[in-house]
Every structure is written in C-alpha cells, then in structure tokens.
Backbone bond lengths (Angstrom), bond angles and torsions (degrees), N, CA, C in turn:
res aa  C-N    CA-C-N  psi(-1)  N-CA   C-N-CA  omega(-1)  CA-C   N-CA-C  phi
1 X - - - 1.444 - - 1.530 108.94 -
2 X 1.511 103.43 119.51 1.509 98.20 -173.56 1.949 91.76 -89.90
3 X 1.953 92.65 145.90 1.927 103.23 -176.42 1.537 87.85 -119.38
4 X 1.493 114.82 151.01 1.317 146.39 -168.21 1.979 89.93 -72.80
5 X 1.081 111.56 160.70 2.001 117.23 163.78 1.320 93.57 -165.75
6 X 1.126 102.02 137.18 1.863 125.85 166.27 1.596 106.73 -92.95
7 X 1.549 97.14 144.15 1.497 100.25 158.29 1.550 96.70 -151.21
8 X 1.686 107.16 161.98 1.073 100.56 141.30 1.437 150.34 -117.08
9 X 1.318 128.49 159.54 1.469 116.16 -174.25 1.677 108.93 -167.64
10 X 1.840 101.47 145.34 1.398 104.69 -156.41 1.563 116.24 -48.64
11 X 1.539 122.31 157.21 1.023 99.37 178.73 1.658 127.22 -84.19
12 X 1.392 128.09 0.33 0.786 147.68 169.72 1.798 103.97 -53.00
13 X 1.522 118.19 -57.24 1.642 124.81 -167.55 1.299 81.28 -72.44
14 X 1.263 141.78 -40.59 1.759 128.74 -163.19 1.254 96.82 -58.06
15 X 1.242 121.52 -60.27 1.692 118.60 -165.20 1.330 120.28 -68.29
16 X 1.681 125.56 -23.06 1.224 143.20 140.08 1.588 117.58 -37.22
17 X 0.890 107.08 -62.61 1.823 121.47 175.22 1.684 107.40 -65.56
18 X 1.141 118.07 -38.33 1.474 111.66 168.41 1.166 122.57 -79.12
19 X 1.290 109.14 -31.54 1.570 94.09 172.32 1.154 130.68 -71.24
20 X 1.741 118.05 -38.27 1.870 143.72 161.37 1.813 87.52 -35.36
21 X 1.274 113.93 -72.86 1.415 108.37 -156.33 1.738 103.01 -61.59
22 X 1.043 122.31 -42.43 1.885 127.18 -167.15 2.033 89.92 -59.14
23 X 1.390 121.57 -28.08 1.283 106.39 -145.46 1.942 80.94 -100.61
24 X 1.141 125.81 -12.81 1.178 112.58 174.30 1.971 111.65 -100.26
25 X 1.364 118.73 7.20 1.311 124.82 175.94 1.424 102.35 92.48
26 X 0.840 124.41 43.79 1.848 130.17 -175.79 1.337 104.42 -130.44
27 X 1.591 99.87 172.97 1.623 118.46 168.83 1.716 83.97 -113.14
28 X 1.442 87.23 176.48 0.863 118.76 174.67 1.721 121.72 -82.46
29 X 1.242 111.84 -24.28 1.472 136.01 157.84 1.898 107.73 -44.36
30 X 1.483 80.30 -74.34 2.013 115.70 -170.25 1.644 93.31 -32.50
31 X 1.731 106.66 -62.97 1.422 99.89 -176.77 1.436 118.27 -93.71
32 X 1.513 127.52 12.84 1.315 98.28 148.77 1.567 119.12 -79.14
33 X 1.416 115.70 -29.86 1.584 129.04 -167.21 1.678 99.26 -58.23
34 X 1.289 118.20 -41.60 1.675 122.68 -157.33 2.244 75.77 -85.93
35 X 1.122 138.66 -37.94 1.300 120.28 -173.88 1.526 103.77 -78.41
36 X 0.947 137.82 -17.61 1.473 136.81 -156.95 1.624 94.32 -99.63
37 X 0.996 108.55 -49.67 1.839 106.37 172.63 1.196 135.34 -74.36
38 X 1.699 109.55 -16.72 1.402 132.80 155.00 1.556 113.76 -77.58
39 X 1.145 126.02 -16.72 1.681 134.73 -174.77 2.103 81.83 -108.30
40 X 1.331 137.36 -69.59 1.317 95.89 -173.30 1.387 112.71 -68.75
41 X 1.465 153.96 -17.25 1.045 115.79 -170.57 2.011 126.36 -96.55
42 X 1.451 90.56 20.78 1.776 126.60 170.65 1.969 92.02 -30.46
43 X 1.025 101.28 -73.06 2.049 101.97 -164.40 1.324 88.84 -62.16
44 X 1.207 136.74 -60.56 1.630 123.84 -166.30 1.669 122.98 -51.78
45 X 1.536 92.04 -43.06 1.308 98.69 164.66 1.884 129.22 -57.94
46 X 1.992 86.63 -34.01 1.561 76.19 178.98 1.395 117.62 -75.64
47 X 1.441 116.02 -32.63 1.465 122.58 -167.08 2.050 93.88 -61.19
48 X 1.076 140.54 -30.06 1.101 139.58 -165.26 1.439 101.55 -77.44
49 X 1.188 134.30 -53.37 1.335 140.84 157.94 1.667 118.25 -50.07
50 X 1.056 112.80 -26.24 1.423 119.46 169.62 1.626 129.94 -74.54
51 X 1.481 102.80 -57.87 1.516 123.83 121.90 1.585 129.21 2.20
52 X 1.735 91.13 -73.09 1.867 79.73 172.07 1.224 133.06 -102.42
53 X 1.851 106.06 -2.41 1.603 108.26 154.22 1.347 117.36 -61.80
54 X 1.201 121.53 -36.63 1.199 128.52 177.39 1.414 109.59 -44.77
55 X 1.276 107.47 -52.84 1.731 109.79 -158.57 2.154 112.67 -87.10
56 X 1.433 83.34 -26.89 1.610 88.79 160.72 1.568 123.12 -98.07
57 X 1.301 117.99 -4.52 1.346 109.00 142.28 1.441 138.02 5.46
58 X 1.662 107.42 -73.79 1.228 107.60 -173.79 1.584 119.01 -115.98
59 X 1.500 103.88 30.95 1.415 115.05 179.96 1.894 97.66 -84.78
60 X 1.477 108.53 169.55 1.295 123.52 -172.70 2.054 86.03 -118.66
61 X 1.377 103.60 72.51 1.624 87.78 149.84 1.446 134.79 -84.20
62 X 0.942 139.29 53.75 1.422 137.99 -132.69 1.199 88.80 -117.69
63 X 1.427 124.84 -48.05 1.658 139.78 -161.21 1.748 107.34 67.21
64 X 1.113 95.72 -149.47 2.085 113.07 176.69 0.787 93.46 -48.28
65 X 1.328 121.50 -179.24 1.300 125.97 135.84 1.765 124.61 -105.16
66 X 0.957 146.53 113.64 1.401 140.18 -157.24 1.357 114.17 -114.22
67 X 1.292 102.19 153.70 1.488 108.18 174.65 1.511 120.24 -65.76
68 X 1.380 123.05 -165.15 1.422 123.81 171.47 1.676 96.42 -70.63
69 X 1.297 86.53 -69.49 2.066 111.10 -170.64 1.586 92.16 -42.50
70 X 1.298 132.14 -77.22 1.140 109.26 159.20 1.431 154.27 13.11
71 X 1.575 99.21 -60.76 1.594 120.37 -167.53 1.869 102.75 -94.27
72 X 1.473 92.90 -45.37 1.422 95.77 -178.45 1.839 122.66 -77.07
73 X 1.373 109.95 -2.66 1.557 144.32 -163.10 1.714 86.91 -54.12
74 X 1.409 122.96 108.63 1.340 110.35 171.96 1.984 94.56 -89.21
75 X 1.695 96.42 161.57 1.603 101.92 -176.78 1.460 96.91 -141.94
C-alpha cells in the first residue's frame, strides 16, 4: 500500500528536480520512491557487505607474486 508524505522544499529545487527527473523519463514521485527505498535499505545493504568481508577475511587472494615487467607485460 503506497501512503502519501509531505515535505518541504524551495520552489526553485522543485523545478530543478522536475526537470532532472522529466529528462530521464520519470516523475518526480518515480525518483523520489526509487531514493527513499535506496536510503531505507542503506543498513541492509551494509550488513551484506559486512557479511562478505567477513567471510573473505581469511582467504589468501594475493595470487603469484609478479614482477613489475611482469604486471605491465602486454599479451
């Protein structure tokens, strides 16, 4: 169930913000809704990233070890 929210903001950024959104095929709605669900799901996202430092932690990605000449070696 989508619920109504007020804010306020100058009207100058409104017409700024409508136009950004009209020039990418949006309302002005569309992209607050896609920011508002991207701003709550911020902690979930972090714990997921947290999550997989966690779990690569104790891996050895290091690989070879290579020289410069090596690294820069076009093939």
């Amino acid at each position: 169930m989508l619920k109504n929210i007020t804010f306020s903001v100058e009207e100058e950024v409104i017409a700024k913000a409508r136009a950004e959104a009209k020039a990418q095929g949006k309302t002005l709605n569309d992209m607050f809704r896609e920011w508002i669900k991207t701003f709550a799901e911020t902690e979930e996202r972090r714990k997921h990233i947290m999550t997989a430092f966690e779990l690569l932690k104790d891996m050895d990605l290091s690989g070879p070890k290579m020289t410069r000449e090596e690294m820069n070696e076009r093939r």
